[in-house]
N, C-alpha and C positions, 0 to 999 in steps of 0.2 A: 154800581158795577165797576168791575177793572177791566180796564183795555189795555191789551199791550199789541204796540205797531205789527200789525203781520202781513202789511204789503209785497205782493209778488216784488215790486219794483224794489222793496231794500232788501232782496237777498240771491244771491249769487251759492252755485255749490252743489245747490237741491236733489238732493236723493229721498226715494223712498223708504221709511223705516220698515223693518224687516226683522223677523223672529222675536216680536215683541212677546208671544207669549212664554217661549224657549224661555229667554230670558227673566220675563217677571216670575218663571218659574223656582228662580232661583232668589228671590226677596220672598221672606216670610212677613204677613200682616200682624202687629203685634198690639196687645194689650199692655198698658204698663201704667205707674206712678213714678214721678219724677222724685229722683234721688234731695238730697241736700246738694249736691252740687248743681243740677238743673233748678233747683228753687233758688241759690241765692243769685244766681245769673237770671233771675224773672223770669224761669220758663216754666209759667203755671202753677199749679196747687197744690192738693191736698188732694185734688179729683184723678179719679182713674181715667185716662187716654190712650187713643187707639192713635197707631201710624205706624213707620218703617221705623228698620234701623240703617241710619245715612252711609256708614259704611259696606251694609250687604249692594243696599242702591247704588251703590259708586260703583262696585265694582261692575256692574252692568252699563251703568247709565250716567257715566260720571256727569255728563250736563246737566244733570237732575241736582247735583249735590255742591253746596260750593263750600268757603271755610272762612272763619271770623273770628277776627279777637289773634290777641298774644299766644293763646292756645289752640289756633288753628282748628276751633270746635266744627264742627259740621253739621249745615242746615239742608233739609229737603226743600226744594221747588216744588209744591202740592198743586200749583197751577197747573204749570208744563206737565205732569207726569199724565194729564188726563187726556195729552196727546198718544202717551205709551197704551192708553186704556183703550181709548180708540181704536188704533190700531189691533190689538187682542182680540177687540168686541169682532173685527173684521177679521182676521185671520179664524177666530172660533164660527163667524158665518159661514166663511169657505168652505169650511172642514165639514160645517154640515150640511154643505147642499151638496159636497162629495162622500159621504154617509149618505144619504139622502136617494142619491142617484141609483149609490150600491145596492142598497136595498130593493129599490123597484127593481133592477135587472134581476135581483137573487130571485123576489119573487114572481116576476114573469118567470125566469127559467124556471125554478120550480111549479106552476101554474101549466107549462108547456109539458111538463113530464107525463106518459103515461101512468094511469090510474092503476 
């Protein structure tokens, strides 16, 4: 396993993350093959691979996304982002226990109507 330090006590700032799904609305999930230029920099094969494109991600989530090498290439954090996921999976509960609610009222009021 990987641990990375996430004690209350080393972090100052603390805000709740907010409209994670607005935003992951806007990264598409991609299929793809790595070019000759991602193969001769050792990124992978000959095999088809699934993930982001690090540019769409920045523009939302730039901590997601950092840059390396003389060309400033750009790598996703697949770790971190499953805090972004998180947070969705929660936001998409909310949303349906307020669907959820809607619903019962519609169909008691309907249920209350004369026949």
């Amino acid at each position: 396993p990987i641990y990375v330090p996430s004690d209350i006590r080393f972090k100052t700032g603390i805000a709740p993350l907010t409209g994670a799904l607005e935003k992951l609305d806007q990264v598409q999930a991609v299929a793809f093959e790595r070019n000759e230029l991602g193969q001769s920099l050792g990124q992978g094969g000959d095999r088809r691979e699934l993930g982001l494109l690090a540019q769409e991600l920045e523009q939302v989530y730039p901590e997601l996304v950092t840059r390396y090498g003389p060309e400033a290439y750009r790598a996703v954090d697949y770790g971190r982002l499953t805090v972004v996921l998180l947070e969705a999976i929660k936001e998409l509960k909310a949303e349906q226990a307020q669907l959820k609610a809607r619903l019962r009222a519609l169909e008691e009021e309907e249920s209350q109507r004369p026949q």
